[in-house]
PALOZA-251002 format. One line per 3 residues: number of its first residue (from 1); their letters; for each residue x, y, z of C-alpha. Coordinates in steps of 0.2 Angstrom, whole numbers, always signed. Example, Ala and Ser with C-alpha at 12.3 -4.5 7.8 and 13.67 -1.06 7.14 Angstrom:
BEGIN
1	AS	+62 -22 +39 ~ +68 -5 +36
END
This chain:
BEGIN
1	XXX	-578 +402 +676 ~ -563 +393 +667 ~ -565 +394 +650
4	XXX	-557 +379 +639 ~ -537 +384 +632 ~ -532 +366 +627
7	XXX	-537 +353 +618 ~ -538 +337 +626 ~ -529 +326 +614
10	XXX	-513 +328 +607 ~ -520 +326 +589 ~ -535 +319 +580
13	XXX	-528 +303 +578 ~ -530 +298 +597 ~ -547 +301 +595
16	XXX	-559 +285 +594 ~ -576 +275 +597 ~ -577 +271 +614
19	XXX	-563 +278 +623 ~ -562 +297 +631 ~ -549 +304 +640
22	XXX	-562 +306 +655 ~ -575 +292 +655 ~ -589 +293 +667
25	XXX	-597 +280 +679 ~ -614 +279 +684 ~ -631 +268 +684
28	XXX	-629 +250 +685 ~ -612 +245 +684 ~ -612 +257 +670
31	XXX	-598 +270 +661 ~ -597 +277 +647 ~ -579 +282 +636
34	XXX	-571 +268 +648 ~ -566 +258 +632 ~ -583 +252 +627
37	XXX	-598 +259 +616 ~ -614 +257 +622 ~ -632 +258 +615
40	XXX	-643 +273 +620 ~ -661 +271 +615 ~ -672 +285 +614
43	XXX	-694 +281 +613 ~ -707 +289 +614 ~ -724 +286 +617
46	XXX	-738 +286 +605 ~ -753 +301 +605 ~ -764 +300 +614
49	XXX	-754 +291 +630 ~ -748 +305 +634 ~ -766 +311 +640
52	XXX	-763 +307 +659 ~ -750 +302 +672 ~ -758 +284 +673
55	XXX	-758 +281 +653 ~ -739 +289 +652 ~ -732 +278 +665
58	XXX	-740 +262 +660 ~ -732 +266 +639 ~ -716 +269 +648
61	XXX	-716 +254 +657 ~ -719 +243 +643 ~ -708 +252 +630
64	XXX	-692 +250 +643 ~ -698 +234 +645 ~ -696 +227 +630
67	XXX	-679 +235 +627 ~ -672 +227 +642 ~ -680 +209 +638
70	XXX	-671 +214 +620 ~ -653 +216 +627 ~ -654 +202 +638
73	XXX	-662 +189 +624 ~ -647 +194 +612 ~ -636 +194 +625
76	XXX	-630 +213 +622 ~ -622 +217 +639 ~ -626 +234 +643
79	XXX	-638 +250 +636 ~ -642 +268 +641 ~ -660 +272 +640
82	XXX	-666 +292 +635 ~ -682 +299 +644 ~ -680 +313 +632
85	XXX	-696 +321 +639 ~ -711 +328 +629 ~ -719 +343 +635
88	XXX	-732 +335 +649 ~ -716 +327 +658 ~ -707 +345 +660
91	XXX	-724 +355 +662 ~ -729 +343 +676 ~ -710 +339 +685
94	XXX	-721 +323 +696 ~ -723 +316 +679 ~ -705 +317 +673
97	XXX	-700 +310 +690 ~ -710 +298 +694 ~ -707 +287 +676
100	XXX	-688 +290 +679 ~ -691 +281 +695 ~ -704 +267 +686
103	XXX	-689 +265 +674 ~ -676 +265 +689 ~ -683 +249 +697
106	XXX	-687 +242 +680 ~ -668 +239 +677 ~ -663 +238 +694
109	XXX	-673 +221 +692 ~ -668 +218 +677 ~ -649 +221 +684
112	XXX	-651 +210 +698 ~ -658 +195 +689 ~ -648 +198 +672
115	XXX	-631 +207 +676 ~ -637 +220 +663 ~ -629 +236 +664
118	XXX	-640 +251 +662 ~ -642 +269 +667 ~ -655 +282 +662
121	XXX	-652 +298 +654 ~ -669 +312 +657 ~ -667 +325 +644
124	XXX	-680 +340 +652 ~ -690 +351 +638 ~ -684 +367 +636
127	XXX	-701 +375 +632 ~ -697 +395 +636 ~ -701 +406 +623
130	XXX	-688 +419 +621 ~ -698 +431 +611 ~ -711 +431 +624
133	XXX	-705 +429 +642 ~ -693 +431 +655 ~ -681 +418 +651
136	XXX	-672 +419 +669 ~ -688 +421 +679 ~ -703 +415 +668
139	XXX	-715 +402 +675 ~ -708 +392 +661 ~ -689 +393 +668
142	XXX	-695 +388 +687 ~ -705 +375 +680 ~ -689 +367 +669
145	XXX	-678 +369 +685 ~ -693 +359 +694 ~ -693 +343 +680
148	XXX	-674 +343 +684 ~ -676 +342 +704 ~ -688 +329 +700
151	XXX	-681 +318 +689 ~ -668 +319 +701 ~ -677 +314 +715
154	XXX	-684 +300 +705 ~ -666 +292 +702 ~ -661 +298 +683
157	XXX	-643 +296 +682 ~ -638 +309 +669 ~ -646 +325 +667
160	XXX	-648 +334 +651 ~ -654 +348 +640 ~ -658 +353 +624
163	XXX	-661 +373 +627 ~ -666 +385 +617 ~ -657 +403 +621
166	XXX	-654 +414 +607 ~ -667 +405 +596 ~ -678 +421 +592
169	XXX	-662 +427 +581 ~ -657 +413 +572 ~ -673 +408 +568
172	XXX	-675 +424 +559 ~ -655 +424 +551 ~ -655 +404 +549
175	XXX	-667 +409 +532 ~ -660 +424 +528 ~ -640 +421 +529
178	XXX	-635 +432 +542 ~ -620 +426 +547 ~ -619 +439 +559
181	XXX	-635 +438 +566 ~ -629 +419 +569 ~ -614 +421 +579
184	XXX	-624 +432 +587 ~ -641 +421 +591 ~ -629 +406 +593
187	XXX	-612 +411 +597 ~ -619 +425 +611 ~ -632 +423 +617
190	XXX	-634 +406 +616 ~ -618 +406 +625 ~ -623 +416 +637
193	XXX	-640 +406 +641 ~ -632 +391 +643 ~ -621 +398 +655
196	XXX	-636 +403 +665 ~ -643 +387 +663 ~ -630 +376 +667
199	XXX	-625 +384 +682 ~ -641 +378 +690 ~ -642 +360 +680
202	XXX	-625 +359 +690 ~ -632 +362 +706 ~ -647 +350 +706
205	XXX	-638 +337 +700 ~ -625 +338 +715 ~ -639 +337 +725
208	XXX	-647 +321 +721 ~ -632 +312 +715 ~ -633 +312 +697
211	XXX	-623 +314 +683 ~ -624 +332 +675 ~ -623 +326 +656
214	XXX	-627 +336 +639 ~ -631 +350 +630 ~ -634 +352 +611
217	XXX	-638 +363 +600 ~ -653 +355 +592 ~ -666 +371 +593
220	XXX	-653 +381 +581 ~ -637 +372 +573 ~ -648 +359 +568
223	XXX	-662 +368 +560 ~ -650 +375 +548 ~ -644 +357 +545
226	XXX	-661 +349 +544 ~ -666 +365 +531 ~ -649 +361 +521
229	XXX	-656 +342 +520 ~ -649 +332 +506 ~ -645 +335 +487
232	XXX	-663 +340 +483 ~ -664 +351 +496 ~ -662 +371 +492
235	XXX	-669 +381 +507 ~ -653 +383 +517 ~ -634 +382 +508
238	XXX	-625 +367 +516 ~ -610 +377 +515 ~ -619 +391 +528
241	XXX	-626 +377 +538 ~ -608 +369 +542 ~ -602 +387 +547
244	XXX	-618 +386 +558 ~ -612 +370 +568 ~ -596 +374 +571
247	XXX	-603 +390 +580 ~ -613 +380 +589 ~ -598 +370 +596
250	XXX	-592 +384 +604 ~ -609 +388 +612 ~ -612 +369 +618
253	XXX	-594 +371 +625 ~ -599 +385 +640 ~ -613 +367 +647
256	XXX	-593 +358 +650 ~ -584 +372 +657 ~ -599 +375 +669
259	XXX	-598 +359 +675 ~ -606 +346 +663 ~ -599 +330 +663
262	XXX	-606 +321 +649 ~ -611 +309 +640 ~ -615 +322 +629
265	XXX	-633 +323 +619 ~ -635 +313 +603 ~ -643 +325 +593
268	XXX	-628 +339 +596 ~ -618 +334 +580 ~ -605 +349 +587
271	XXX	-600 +333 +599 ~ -585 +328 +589 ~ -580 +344 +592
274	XXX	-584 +345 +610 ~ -575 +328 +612 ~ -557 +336 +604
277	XXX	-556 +348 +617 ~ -565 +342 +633 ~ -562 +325 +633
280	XXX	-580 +320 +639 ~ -587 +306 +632 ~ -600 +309 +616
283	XXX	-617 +300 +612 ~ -620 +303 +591 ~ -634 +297 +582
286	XXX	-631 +292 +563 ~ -642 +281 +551 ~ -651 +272 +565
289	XXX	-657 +286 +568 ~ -667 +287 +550 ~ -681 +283 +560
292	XXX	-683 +302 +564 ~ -674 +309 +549 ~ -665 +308 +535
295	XXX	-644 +309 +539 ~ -628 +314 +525 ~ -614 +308 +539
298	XXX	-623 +293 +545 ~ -608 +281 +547 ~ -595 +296 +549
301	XXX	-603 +302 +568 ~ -601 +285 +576 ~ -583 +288 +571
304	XXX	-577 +294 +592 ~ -595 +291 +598 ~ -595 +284 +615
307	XXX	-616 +280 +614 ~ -623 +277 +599 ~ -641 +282 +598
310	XXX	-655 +281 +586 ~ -662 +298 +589 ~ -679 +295 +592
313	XXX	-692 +283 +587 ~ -713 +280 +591 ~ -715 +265 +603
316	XXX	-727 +254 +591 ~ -728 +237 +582 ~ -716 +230 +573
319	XXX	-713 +213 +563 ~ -699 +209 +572 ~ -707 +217 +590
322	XXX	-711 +233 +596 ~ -700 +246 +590 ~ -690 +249 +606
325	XXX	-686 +230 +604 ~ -682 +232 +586 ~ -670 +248 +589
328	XXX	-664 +242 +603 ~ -655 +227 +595 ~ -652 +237 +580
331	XXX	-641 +247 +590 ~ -634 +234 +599 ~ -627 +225 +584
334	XXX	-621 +242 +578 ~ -609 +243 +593 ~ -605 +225 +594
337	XXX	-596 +229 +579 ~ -587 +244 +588 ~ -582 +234 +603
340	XXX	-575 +219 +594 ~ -565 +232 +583 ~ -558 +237 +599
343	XXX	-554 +219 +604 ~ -546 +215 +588 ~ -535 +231 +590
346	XXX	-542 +238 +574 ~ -553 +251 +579 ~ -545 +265 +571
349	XXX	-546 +254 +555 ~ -565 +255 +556 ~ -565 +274 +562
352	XXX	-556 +277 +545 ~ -568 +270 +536 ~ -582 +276 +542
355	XXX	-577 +294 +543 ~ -570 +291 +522 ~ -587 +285 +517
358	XXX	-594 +299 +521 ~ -583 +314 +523 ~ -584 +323 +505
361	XXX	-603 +317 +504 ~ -607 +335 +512 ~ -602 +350 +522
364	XXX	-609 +345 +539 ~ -597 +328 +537 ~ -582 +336 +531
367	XXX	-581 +347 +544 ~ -584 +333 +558 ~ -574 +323 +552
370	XXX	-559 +319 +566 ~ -546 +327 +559 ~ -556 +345 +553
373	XXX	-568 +345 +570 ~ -550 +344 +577 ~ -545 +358 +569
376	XXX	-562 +370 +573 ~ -557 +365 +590 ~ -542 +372 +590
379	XXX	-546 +387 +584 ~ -559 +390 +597 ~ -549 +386 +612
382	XXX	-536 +399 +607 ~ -549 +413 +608 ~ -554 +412 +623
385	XXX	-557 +428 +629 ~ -576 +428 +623 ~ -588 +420 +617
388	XXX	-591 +431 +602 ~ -571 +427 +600 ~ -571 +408 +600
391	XXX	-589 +407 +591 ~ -581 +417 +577 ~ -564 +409 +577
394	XXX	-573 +392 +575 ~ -585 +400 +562 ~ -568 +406 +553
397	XXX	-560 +387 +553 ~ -576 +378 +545 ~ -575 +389 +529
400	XXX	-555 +388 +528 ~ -557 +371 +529 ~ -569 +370 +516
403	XXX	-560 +383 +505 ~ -545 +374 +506 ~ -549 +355 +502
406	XXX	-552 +352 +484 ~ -557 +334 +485 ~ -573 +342 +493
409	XXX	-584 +346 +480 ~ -594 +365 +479 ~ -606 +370 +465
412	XXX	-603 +387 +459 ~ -618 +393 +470 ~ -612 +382 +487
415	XXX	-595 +391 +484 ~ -601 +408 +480 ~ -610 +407 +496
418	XXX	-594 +401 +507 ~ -583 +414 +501 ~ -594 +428 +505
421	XXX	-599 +420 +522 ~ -581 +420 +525 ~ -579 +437 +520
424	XXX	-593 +442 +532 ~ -584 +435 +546 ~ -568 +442 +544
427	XXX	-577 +460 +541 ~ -585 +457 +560 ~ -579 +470 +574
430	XXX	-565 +461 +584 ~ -570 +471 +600 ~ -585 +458 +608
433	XXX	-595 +474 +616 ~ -593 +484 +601 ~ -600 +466 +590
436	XXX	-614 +465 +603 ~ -620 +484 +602 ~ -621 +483 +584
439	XXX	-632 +468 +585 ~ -645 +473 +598 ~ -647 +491 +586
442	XXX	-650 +480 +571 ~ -660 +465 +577 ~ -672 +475 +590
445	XXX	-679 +485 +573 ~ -682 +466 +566 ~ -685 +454 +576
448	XXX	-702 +456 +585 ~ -698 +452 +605 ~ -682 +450 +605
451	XXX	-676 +458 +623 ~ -656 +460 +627 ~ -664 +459 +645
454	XXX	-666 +440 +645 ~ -648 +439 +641 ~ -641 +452 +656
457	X	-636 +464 +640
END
């Protein structure tokens, strides 16, 4: 496998909404990074709907529905739709498939009458447990490579994951401030799973024809994120969380170098960082996405976003419609905006300003921002020679970056964390096997079913 050694622009200045230096086409007359920003709406159905394949289908139906009627009554000329799946539509792949292929004909109607350009993203659920099964051979894994075959077969045009490899560590360190036992959960094994994974997601989609898209973090990075949360917030240090995603980048990284073409997955706010060195086209969510949770970088991430998504929201009712036609055209004003900056040849006008009205409001956005996630990047592709290497290196950058800047505000305690989690970093072994043979003696006495074995260790 080639691992990433450069980055794939010459500096963060190049980097913009809309534009990646390797677009991709699919769908309906659809592509994404080719100089335009799309909408990427993610519903999901209510309780209860999910209770058989009939009632599933039939909530599906009318919640795509209503977004397509949306885009084509305001006159918005494109959107990606997520199936991001809940557990029935992995657990049962015929489910999976067969709305993808309800959806499929849904806008292939809808393109034919309209002109709209769409394209379908299927997100499959990574339900393995790894503190309790097999994660190569489990029941669980044949059944997740199943959804994929059948969402492929169903006509998806993009693939995607969010898995969850290494997650019995970082649950337990997340909480506990283990750096180390987060470069290893994330930066290792995580790494290492994806590898696996991807390999496979690769495969399938070359065989049905679809786009093999993105990979995120979501099941670790953003758990230290989300427990960061906002001012009020005290259960994780923001300053350890931002250390946490840019770990992660290098983890989400090994899905591209395995083949992954992108758009990348909304909810990976590593993207920016994934962007700067592969050059694959990035889906972010940011405050239209408040309908799942509460955001501190909400106008900074659609800074070099190529979808803009709003994470995730209930299909119900809603004043202005149901809520796949009320996000839907929220969205879609959101990257009218984008799209007429690029017309007006001011785009990087508006990048700037919404990456400086939120860049010092926290951790997570200062490091994102272009110019620093440039940076991480960097440092990660010029260690590639493991993936404890490039984890770490990229671990190393955040809190330098942080260290460094004194317009980005610390209180004593934020600080006192940063430092010492700097200084745990640097303490590390620089010998990958020597780093992964401490870990598994330390975190097999701890962690209750944790098993080196699901990772080939």
């Amino acid at each position: 496998m080639a691992r990433f050694t450069s980055m794939a622009y010459g500096s963060a200045d190049e980097m913009v909404f809309g534009t990646a230096k390797n677009p991709v086409k699919y769908g309906r007359d659809f592509e994404v990074g080719g100089g335009y920003v799309f909408p990427e709406l993610v519903v999901h159905p209510r309780p209860g709907s999910e209770e058989t394949k009939k009632s599933l289908l039939r909530e599906y139906e009318k919640a795509v529905s209503d977004a397509l009627e949306r885009c084509v009554t305001l006159g918005f000329p494109g959107i990606q739709i997520e199936l991001e799946h809940v557990y029935q539509m992995t657990r049962y792949p015929d489910w999976g498939g067969d709305i993808a292929a309800q959806t499929k004909k849904l806008m292939e109607d809808c393109y034919k009458k309209y002109g709209l350009k769409s394209a379908i993203r299927s997100t499959i659920a990574d339900y393995r447990k790894p503190d309790e099964e097999d994660m190569r051979q489990s029941d669980a894994m044949k059944t997740t490579l199943e959804a994929f075959e059948a969402c492929g077969a169903g006509g998806t045009d993009n693939l995607s994951i969010e898995s969850v490899g290494g997650k019995e560590i970082s649950d337990y360190t997340i909480v506990r401030q283990d750096i180390r036992g987060v470069l290893f959960g994330i930066g290792v094994l995580g790494s290492i799973d994806v590898e696996n994974l991807w390999k496979q997601v690769v495969a399938i989609a070359a065989k049905h024809g679809a786009t093999p898209g993105g990979e995120t973090d979501c099941a670790q990075a953003n758990v230290a994120m989300f427990m960061a949360g906002g001012y009020l917030d005290k259960s994780v240090p923001h300053t350890f969380a931002a250390i946490c995603r840019a770990i992660a980048a290098a983890r989400s990284l090994v899905a591209y170098e395995q083949g992954a073409k992108g758009p990348t997955k909304d909810c990976a706010y590593e993207d920016p960082i994934i962007k700067a060195i592969t050059g694959v086209p990035i889906a972010m969510e940011g405050k239209t996405c408040a309908c799942a949770h509460a955001d501190m970088l909400g106008n900074l991430v659609a800074s070099c976003c190529d979808l803009w998504s709003n994470e995730a929201v209930e299909y119900h009712d809603m004043f202005g419609g149901t809520s796949a036609a009320v996000f839907t055209e929220i969205l879609g004003y959101d990257v009218a905006l984008m799209n007429t900056a690029i017309q007006m040849g001011k785009a990087k006008d508006l990048r700037d300003m919404l990456v400086n009205s939120d860049k010092y409001r926290d951790t997570h956005g200062f490091i994102l921002a272009p110019v620093n996630a440039y940076e991480i990047g960097k440092a990660i592709v010029s260690k590639s020679d493991s993936y404890y290497a490039r984890a770490r290196a990229g671990g190393i950058k955040a809190a330098e970056l942080m260290r460094a800047d004194a317009n980005l505000q610390l209180s004593a305690f934020e600080r006192q964390v940063l430092d010492s989690t700097y200084d745990a970093l640097l303490s590390l072994p620089d010998n990958e096997q020597n780093f992964i043979d401490e870990c598994i003696n330390i975190y097999k006495k701890v962690v209750p079913g944790f098993k080196p074995s699901n990772y080939g260790l």
